[in-house]
C-alpha positions as CSV (number, residue, x, y, z in Angstrom):
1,X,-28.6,-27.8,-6.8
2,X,-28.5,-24.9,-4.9
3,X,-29.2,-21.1,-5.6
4,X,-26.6,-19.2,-6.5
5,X,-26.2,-16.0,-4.4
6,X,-27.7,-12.9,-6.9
7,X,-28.6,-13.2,-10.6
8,X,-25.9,-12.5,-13.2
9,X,-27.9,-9.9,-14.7
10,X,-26.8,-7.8,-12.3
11,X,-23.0,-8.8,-13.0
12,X,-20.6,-5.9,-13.5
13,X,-23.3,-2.8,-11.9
14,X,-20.5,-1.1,-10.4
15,X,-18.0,-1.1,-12.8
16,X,-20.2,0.3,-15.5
17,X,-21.9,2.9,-13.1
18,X,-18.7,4.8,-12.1
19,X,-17.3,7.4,-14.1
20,X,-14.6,6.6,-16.8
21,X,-11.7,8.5,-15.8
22,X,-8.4,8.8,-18.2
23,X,-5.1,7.7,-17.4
24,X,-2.5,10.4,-16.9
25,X,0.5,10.3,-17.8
26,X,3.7,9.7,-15.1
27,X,7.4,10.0,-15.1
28,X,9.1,6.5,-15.6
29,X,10.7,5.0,-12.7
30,X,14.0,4.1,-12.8
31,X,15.0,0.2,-13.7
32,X,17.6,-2.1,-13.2
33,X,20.7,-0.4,-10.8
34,X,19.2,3.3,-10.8
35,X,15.9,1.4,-8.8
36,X,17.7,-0.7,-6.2
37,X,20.3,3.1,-5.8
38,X,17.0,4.4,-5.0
39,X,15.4,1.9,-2.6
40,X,18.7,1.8,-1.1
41,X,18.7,5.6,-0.8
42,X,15.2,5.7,0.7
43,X,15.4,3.1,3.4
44,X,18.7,4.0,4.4
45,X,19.9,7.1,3.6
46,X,17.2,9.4,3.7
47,X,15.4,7.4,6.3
48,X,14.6,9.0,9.7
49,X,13.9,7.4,12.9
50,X,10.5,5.9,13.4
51,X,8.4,6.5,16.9
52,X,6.5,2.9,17.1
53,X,4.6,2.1,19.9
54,X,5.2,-1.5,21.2
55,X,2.4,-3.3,23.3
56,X,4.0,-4.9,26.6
57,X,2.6,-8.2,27.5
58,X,1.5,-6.9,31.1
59,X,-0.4,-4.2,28.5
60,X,1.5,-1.3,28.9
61,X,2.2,0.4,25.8
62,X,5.5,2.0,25.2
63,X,7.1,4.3,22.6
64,X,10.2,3.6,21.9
65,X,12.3,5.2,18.9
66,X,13.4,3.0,16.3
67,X,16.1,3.6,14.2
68,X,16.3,1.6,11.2
């Protein structure tokens, strides 16, 4: 059989060299009809139009604004 590629002894270096941090706490996020009022709200509502640039195929690239 072949090698595998590192020993296991060195399994998991990373994760136990980097500091333990605690969690904080957050705010909940809304559920059920309040969450899709506030998806709606931000990709809708609130949302303003976009610049995007959009490559040509002759390879000219062109910004256009998009309103979603």
């Amino acid at each position: 059989m072949g090698k595998v590629h590192g020993s296991l002894a060195r399994a998991g270096k990373v994760r136990g060299q980097t500091p333990k941090v605690a969690k904080q706490d957050k705010k909940k996020k809304p559920r059920g009809r309040a969450h899709k009022r506030m998806q709606y709200n931000r990709r809708f509502v609130t949302a303003e139009s976009k610049i995007v640039a959009i490559k040509h195929y002759s390879g000219y690239w062109g910004l256009f604004d998009l309103v979603i």
